[in-house]
N, C-alpha and C positions, 0 to 999 in steps of 0.2 A: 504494500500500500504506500501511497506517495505523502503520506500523512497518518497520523493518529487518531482513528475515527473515533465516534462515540456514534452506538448503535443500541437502539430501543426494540425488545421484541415484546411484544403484549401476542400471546397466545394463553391457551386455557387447557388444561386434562379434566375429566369428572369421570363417573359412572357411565354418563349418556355420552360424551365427546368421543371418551377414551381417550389414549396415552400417544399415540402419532403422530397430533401437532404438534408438540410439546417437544417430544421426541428431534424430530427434524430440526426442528430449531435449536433444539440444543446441538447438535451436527455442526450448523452454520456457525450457532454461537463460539462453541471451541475454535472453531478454523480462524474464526475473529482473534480470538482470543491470543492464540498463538500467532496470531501477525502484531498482537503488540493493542490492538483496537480496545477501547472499553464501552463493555458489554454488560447491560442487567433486564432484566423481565418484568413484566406487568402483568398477574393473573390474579383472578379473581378467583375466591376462596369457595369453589363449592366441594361436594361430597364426590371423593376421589382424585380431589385436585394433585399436581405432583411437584407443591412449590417444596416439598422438604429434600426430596429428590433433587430439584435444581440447583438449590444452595449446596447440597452434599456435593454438587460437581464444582462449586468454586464461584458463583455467580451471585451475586444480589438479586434477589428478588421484590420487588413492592408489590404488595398483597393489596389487592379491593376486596372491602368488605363484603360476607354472603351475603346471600338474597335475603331478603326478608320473608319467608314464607306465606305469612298472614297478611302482606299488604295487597295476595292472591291478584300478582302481576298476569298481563294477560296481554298476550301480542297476535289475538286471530287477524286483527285487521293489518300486520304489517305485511310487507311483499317479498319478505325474507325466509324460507324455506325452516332456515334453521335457528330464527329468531328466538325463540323458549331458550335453546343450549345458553344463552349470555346469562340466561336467570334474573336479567332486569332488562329495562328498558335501554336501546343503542343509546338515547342521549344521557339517559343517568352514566350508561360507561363511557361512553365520550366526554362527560363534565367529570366525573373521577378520574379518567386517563387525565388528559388536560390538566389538571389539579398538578399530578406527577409530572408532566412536561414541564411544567412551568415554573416548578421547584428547581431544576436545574442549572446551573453557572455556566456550564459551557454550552456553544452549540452542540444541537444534535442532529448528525449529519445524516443518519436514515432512523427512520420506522419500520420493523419489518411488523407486518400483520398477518397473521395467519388463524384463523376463526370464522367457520361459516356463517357464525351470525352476522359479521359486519360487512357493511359494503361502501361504496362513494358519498355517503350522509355523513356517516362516522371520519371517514379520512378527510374530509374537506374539511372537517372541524378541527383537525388537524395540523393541516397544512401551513395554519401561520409559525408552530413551533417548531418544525423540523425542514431539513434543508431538503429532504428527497424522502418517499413513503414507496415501500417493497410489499408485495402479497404476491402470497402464498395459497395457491386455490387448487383445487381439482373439480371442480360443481358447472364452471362456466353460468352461473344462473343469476346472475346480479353485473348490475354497474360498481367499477372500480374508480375512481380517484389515485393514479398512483404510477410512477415513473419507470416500476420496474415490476414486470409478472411474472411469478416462475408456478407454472402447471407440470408437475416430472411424470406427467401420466401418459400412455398408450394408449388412447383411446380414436374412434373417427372420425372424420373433419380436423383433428388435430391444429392444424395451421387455421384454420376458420373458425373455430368457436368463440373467440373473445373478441372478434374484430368489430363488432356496434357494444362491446359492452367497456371498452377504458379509450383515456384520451390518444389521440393522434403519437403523441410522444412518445408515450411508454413503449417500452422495450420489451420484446417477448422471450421469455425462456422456456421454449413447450419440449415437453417428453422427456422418456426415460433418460436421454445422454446429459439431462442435467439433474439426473436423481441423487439429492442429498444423503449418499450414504458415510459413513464413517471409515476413516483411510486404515483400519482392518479389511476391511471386505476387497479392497485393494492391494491390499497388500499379501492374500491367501487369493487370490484368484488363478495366478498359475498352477498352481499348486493343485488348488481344488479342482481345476478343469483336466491335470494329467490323471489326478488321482482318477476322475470317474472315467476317464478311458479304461480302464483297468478291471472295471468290475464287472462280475460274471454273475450275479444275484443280490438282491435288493436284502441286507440283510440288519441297515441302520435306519430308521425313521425318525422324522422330525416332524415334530405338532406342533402346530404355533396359529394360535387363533385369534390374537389379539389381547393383549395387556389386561385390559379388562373383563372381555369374555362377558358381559351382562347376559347373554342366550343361553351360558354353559355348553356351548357348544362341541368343547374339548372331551365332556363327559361323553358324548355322542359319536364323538370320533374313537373314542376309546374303549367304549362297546363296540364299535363296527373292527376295531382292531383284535378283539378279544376272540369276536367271530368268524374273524378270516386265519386261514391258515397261514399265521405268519409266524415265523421261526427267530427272526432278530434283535433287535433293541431299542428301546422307543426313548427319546427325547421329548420331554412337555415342557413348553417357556410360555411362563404367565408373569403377572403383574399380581406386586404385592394386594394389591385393592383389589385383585377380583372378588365379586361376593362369593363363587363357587370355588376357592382354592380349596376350602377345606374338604370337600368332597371330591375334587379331583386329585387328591392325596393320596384321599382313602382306596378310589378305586386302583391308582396304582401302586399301593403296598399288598392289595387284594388279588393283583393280575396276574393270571399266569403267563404271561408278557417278562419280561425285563423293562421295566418304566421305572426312569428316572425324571421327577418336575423339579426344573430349575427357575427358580423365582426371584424377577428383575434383576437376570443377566446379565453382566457385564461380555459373555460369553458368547452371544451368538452368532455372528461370522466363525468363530472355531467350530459352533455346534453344526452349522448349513453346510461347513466344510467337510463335517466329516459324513453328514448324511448320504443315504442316495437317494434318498425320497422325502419330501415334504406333503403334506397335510396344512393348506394354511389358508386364512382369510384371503383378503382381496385388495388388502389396503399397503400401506407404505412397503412394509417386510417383500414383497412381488418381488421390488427392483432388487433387494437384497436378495434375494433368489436368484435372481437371473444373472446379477454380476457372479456369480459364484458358478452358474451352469447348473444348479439343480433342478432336476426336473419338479413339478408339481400336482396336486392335485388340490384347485381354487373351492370353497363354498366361502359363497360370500355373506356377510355379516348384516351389511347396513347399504341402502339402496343407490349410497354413491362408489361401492365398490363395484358394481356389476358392468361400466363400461370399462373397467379395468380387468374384468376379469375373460369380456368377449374380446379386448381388445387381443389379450394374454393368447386364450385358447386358438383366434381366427389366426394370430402367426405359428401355432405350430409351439410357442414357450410355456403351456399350462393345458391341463384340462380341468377346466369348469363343469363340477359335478351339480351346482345349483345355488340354489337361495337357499340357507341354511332351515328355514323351513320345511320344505321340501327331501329333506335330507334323512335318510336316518340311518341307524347304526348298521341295519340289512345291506343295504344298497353302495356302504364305505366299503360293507366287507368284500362285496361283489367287485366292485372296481380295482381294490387293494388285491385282490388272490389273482385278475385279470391284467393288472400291469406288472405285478411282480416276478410273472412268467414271461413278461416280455422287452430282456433287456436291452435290444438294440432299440427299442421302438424308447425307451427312456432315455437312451444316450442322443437318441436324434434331438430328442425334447430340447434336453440339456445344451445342446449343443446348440439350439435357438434364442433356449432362452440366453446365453450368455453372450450372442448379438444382437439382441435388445437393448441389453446395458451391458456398458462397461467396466462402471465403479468410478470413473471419473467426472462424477458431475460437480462434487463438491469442489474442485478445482474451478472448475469451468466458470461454476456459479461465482465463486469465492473474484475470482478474475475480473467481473463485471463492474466489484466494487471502488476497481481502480482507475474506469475511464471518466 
């Protein structure tokens, strides 16, 4: 960087959000960090939030007050999809954000936002305290306010979906080659990719459904795993705040599986590395797949993962077993006992998904911030 930035992220984790945003940003946030930039966060205190998590990694956080439950806030009439997730009203967060911006002595030379609830209302309100405003989207479903857009998703029309919804200016960062992964995933990718030429039976599994898991969905894949004739080792990575860890414990102390759950991983580019097969949602974790060459098997979660998950299956780098609804432990085991028997048809996979991504997006991105 040609200077010493100072860089605002206001994103949120909960129960309903989950742990993704949060996540990503803090990706960005170190790569900041380590160029010297100062970096701290703005999130707002609800149930499953992950500010205690963010300070354990070395960062400030300013906490906004929860919701007030009983002032039985109520957002039918806005045109924001995901408006409830903020737990108040966009201008009460906008006049607490603000609050925070304006507490500060130096400039602040970006805002990065990343939070479906907000959109061009909230960042215009914005715009007099910071020098430049960054979002972070995959939804395409709102007007943005803001100079720099990164979407790191695979999905259709890619190049076309944002072009009537931010200003002329802004700059676009679309798809996986600028997916903010973490420079582990890079740094085990040759590695990962010689190792699964090599393999002759699917004998390591990985389940990863998402930090939160509100569906319990991992229970479900772990019956379907109990069902199929699988002879290996199974890997579960969740998130300290799921409400169902304690029964997805249970059931693998109970399995006649070899299941080990590993909860809020430091670890997981080693664990994708060593898998040959993944079990996994639809959301952020894809790209980290794919740079790694794992093949997969997608059920999607939450109904903005599912153009990521046709995007995934229509190249040939995932297959999309469904909407997590739809799903159940019969139909995991069926597919599980069907591709396990077929392992050049998983090497093909692999070998898609990890022309998808690269693992060098966090560069890429990080690069932007210096023109």
């Amino acid at each position: 960087m040609s200077h010493l930035l100072k860089i605002i992220f206001r994103a949120d984790a909960s129960l309903q959000i989950g742990t993704g945003h949060v996540m990503r940003c803090l990706t960005l946030a170190e790569r900041f960090k380590d160029d010297g930039a100062q970096v701290f966060f703005v999130c707002r205190d609800l149930p499953g939030n992950m500010v205690g998590f963010i300070k354990n990694k070395g960062f400030l956080v300013v906490t906004l007050q929860a919701p007030n439950r009983s002032s039985g806030f109520i957002c039918a009439e806005d045109n924001v999809v995901h408006a409830e997730w903020l737990g108040v009203s966009w201008q009460q967060d906008a006049e607490e954000t603000r609050l925070v911006l304006e507490s500060q002595s130096e400039t602040i030379d970006w805002l990065i936002v990343d939070h479906y609830s907000l959109d061009h209302r909230w960042e215009k309100n914005m715009r007099s305290l910071v020098q430049h405003i960054m979002v972070i989207d995959d939804l395409a479903d709102r007007l943005h306010d803001c100079d720099l857009l990164l979407d790191q998703n695979l999905v259709a029309d890619m190049e076309l979906r944002y072009s009537s919804l931010i200003p002329e200016r802004c700059r676009c960062l679309l798809g996986p080659h600028y997916s903010l992964l973490r420079p582990e995933f890079l740094a085990l990718r040759d590695t990962a990719l010689l190792r699964r030429n090599k393999i002759d039976k699917v004998e390591h599994l990985l389940v990863t459904m998402g930090g939160i898991d509100p569906d319990n969905v991992t229970s479900v894949v772990l019956d379907g795993i109990e069902k199929a004739s699988f002879g290996g080792s199974v890997d579960v990575v969740m998130g300290q705040n799921s409400p169902h860890l304690k029964e997805v414990l249970r059931k693998a102390e109970s399995s006649s599986t070899t299941v080990e759950v590993h909860v809020a991983t430091r670890e997981m580019a080693r664990l994708m590395a060593s898998a040959n097969l993944a079990i996994g949602a639809g959301g952020s974790t894809s790209w980290e797949r794919c740079a790694l060459g794992l093949p997969s098997l997608v059920i999607t979660t939450a109904r903005n993962q599912e153009p990521i998950a046709a995007g995934l299956a229509n190249s040939g780098a995932a297959q999309w077993l469904g909407k997590y609804e739809q799903v159940d432990s019969s139909s995991i085991a069926t597919v599980l006992n069907q591709v396990s028997s077929d392992i050049n048809w998983l090497k093909d996979m692999g070998e898609v998904a990890s022309c998808v991504c690269d693992g060098k997006g966090l560069v890429r991105v990080a690069g932007e911030f210096v023109k």
